[in-house]
N, C-alpha and C positions, 0 to 999 in steps of 0.2 A: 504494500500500500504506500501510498505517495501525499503528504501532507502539504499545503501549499499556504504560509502565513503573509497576510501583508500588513504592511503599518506602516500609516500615510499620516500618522501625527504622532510629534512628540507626546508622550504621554505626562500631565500635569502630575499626574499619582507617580510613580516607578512602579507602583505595586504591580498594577495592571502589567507594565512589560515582562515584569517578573514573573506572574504567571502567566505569559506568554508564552517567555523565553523557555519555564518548565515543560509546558505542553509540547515543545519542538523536543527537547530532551526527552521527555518522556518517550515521546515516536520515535526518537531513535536508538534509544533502549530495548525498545521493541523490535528493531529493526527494522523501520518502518523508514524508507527516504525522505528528508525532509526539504522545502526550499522554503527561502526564507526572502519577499521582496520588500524594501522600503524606499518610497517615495513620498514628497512631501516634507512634512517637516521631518517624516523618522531617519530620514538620513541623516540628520544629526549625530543621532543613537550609533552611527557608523565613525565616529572620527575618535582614533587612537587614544585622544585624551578626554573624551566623553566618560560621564561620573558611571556609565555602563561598559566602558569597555572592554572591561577582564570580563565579565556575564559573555559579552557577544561571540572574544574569543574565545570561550570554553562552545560555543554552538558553535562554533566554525570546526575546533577539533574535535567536537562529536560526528563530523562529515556532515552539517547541514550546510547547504550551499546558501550565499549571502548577497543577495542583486538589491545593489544601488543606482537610484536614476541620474546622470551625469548632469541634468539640466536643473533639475533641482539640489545636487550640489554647488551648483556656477549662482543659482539664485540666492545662496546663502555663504556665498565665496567662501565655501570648501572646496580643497583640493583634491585629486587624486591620493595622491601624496601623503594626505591627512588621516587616510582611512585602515582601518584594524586590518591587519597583512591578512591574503585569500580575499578580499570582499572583493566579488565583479563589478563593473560597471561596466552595461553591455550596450552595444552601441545603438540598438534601437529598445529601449527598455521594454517597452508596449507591447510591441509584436513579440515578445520573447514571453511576457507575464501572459498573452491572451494564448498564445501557443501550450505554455506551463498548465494552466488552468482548463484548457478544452481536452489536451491532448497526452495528458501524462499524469495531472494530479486527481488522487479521488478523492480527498478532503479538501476546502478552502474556507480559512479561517482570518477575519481580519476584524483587526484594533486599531 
């Protein structure tokens, strides 16, 4: 099975990402594949010094895959650069999330 999370806002609570972030681990304890997209404001949640990003890094080394959107990075002049090592940013985010979502994930989950 194939889990698909998105989060398209910073979360004002952390609690809320945090049981996010569990539920992603949870599935892949399970063995369950997990991808992970954020657009919006949660690309934030994606940058190395973000008060989340030992949390993110540990769902990256569980093998969940981590797609951030390049354009909403630029809107919040974050850089590539800035971001938790493994996170993608794919070069058409959309067509990659609507592909993800139609064609590969059986759960889709978003915060």
């Amino acid at each position: 099975m194939r889990f698909l999370f998105v989060l398209h806002r910073s979360p004002s609570n952390l609690s809320g990402f945090e049981t996010f972030v569990e539920a992603a681990l949870l599935a892949r304890l399970k063995g369950d594949a997990v991808g992970m997209y954020l657009l919006g404001d949660g690309v934030v949640l994606s940058r190395k010094k973000s008060n989340v990003s030992g949390i993110l890094k540990d769902v990256i080394a569980s093998g969940c895959e981590i797609y951030v959107r390049r354009e909403d990075l630029a809107a919040r002049g974050i850089s590539a650069t800035e971001l938790v090592d493994n996170a993608i940013v794919p070069p058409d985010f959309f067509d990659q999330m609507l592909d993800d979502i139609m064609e590969r994930s059986d759960r889709v989950i978003c915060l």
